[in-house]
TITOR-330919 format. One record per residue: residue in three letters; x, z, y of N, C-alpha, C, O in turn. Coordinates in steps of 0.001 Angstrom, whole numbers, padded with zeros to 6 digits, always signed. Example, Ala and Ser with C-alpha at 12.3 -4.5 7.8 and 13.67 -1.06 7.14 Angstrom:
// TITOR-330919
ALA+013190+007800-005690+012300+007800-004500+013200+007800-003300+014236+008465-003319;SER+012850+007080-002250+013670+007140-001060+012900+007870+000030+013409+008039+001138;
END
This chain:
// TITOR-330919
UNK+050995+093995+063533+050805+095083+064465+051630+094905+065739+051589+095571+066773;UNK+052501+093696+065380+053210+094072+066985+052527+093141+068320+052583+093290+069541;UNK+051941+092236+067530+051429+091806+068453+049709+092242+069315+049181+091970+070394;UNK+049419+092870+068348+047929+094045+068775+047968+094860+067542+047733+094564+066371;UNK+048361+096076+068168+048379+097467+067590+047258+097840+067125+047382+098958+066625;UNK+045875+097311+067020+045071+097694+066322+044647+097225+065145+043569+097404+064579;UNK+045913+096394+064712+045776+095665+062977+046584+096789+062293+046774+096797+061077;UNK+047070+097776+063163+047241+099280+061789+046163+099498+061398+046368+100032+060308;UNK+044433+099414+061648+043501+100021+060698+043394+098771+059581+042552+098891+058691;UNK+043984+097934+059608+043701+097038+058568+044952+097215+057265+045045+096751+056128;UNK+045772+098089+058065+047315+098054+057239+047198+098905+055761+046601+099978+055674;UNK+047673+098433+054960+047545+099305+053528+048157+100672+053829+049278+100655+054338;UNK+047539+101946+053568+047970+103496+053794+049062+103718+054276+049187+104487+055229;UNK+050533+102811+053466+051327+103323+053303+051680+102675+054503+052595+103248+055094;UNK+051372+101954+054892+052091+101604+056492+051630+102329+056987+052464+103222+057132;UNK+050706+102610+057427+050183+103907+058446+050827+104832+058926+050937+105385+060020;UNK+051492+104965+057317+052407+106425+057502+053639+106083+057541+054386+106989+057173;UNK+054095+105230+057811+055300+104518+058085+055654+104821+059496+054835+104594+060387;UNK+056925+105363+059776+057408+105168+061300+057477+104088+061863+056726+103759+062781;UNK+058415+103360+061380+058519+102180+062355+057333+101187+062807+057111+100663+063898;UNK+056531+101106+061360+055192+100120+061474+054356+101318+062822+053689+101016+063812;UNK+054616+102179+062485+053725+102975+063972+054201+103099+065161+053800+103640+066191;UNK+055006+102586+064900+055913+102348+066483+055463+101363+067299+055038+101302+068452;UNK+055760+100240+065971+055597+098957+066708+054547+098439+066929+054537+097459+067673;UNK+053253+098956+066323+051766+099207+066894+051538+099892+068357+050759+099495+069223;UNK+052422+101034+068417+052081+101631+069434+052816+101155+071181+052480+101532+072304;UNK+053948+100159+070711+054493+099122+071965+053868+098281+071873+054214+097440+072703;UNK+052977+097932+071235+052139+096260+070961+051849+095778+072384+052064+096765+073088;UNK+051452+094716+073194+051243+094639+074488+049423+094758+074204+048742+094487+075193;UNK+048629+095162+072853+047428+094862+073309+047202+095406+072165+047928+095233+071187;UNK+046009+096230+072181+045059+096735+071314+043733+096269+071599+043343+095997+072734;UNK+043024+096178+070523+041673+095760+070826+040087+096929+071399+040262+098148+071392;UNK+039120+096524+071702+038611+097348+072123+038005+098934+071515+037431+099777+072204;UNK+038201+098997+070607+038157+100005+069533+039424+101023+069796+039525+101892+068930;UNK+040587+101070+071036+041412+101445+071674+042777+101775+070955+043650+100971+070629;UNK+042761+103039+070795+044090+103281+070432+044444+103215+068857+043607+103632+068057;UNK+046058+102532+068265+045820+102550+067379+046284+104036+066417+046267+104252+065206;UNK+046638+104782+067461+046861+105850+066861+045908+106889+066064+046289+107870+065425;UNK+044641+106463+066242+043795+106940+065410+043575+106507+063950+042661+106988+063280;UNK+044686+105315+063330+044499+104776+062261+046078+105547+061602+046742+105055+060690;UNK+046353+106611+062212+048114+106953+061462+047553+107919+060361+046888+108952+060435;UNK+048206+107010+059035+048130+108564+058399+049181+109731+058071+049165+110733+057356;UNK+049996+109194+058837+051106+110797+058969+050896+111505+060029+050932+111088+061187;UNK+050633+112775+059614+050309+113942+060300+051360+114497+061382+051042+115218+062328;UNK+052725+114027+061083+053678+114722+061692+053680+113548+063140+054153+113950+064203;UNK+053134+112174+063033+053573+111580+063927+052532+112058+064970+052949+111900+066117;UNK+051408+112549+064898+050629+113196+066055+051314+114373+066683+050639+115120+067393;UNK+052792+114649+066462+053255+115918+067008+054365+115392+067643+055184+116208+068066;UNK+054618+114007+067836+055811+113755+067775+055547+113381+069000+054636+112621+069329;UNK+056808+114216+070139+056551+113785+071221+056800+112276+071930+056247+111825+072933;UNK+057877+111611+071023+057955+110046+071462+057045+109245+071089+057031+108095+071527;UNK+056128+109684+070228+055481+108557+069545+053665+109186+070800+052627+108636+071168;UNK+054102+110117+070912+052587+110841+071441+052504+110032+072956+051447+109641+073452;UNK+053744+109886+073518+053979+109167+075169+053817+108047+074844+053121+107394+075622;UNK+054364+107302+073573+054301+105844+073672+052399+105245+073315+051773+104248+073674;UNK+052056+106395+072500+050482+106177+072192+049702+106540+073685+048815+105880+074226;UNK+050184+107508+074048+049038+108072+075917+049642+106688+076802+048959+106068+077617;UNK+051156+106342+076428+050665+105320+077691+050215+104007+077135+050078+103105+077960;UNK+049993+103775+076035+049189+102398+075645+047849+102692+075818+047119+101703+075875;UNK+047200+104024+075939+045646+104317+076069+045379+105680+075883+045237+106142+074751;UNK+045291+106421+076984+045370+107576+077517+044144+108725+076512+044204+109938+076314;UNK+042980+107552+075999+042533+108115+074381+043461+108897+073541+043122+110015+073155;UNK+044797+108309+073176+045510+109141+072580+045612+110633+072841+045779+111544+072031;UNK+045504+110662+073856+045747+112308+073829+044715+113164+073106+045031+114262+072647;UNK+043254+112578+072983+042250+113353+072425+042847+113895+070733+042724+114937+070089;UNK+043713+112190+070417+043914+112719+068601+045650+113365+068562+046248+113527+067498;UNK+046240+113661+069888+047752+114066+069678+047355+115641+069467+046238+116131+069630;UNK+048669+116373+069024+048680+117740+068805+048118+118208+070214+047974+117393+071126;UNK+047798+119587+070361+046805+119966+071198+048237+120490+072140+048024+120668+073339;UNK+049721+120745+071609+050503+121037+072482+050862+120313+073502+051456+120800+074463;UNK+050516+118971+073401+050373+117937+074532+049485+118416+075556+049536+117721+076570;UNK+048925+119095+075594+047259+119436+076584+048151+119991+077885+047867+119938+079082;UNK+049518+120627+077116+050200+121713+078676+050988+121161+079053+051676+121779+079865;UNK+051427+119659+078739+052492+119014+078962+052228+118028+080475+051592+116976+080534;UNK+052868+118683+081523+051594+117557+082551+052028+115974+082670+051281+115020+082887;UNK+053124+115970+082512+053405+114603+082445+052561+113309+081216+052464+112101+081432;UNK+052104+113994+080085+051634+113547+079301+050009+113475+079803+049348+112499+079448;UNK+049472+114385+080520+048289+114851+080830+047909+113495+081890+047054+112614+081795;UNK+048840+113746+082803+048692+112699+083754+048764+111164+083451+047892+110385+083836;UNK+049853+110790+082742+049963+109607+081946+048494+109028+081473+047940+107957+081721;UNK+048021+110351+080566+046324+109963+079765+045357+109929+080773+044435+109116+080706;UNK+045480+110876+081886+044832+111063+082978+044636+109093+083469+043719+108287+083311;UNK+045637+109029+083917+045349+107561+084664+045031+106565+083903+044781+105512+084489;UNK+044947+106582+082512+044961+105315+081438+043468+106169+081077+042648+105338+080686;UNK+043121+107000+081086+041487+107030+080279+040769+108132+081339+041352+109098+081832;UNK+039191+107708+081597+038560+108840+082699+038837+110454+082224+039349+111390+082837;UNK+038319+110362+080980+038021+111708+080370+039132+112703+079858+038937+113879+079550;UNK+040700+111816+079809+041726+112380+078908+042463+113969+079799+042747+115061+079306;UNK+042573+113505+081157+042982+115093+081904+041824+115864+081787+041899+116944+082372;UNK+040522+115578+081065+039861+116793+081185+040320+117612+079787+039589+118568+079530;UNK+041252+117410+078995+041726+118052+078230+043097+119058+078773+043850+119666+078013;UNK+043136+119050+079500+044411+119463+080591+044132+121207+079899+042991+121645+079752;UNK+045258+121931+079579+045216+123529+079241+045411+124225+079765+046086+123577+080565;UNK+045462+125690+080329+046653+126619+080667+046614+126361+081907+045531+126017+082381;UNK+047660+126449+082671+048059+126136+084294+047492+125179+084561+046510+125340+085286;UNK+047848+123677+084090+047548+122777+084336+046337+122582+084611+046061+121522+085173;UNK+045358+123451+084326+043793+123164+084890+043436+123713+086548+042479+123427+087268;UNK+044689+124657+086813+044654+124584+088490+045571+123819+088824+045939+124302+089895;UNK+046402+122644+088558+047424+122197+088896+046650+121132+090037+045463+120847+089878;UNK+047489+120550+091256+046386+119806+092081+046667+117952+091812+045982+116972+092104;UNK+048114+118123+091072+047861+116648+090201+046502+116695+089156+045444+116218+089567;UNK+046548+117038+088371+045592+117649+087449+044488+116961+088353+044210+115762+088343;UNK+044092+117638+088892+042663+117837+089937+042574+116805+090489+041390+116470+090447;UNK+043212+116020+091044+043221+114757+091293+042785+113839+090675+041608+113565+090905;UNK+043379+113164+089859+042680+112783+088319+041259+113246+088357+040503+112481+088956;UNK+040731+114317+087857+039532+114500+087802+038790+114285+088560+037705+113899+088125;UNK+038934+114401+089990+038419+113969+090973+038411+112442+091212+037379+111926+091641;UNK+039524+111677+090952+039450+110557+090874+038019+109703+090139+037391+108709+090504;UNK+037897+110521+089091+037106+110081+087743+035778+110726+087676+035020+110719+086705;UNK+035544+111414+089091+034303+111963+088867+034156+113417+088498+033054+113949+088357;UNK+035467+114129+088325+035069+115659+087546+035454+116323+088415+035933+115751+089395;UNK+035396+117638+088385+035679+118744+089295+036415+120078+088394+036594+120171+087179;UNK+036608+120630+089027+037733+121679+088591+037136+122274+087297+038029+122691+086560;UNK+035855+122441+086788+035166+123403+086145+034561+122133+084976+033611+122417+084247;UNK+035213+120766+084906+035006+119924+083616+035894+119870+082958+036086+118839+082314;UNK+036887+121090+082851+037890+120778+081469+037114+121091+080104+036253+121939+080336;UNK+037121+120750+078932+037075+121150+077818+037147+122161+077728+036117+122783+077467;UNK+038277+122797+077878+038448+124314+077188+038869+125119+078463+039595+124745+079384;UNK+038226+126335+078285+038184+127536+079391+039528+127781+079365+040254+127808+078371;UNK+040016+128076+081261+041399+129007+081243+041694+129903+080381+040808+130502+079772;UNK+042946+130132+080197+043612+131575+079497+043558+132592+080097+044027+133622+079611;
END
């Protein structure tokens, strides 16, 4: 895994759920096209974890779709996924969906203020 983070879906369970083996997947310099390998973790707690959630958005801004949804208000994380995947700031929550970083991004990528996922609060 350290050398392409996407040989965690090949890893027996218990690595999955292993910290460190998910670490060092998630610094890998290369995942394959099937993207992030954070969709192969099977510990639940590491999708909440905010170091492991930055180190997965900036290897492939996909991550944010499978991190805890408390990432969505976090803009630094937003933006991070924002520039690494088209679609990931359209998960942007809360404020952040009038924010004009935010909007940028989307605009960058083709969307407009009214393509987030989920309606303002």
């Amino acid at each position: 895994v350290k050398s392409n983070g996407s040989a965690l879906r090949h890893s027996p369970k218990r690595f999955r759920a292993d910290l460190e083996v998910i670490e060092a997947a998630l610094k890998s310099k290369r995942s394959s096209e099937d993207g992030t390998p954070f969709k192969y973790v099977e510990n639940p707690a590491v999708l909440a974890d905010e170091r492991l959630v930055r180190l997965a958005v900036k290897q492939n801004g996909a991550a944010l779709f499978l991190a805890d949804s408390k990432f969505r208000t976090d803009k630094e994380v937003v933006l991070m996924a924002g520039e690494r995947h088209r679609k990931a700031a359209r998960l942007a929550k809360g404020a952040l969906q009038e924010d004009e970083d935010i909007l940028q991004i989307l605009k960058k990528h083709g969307y407009g203020p009214h393509d987030f996922y989920s309606k303002p609060n």
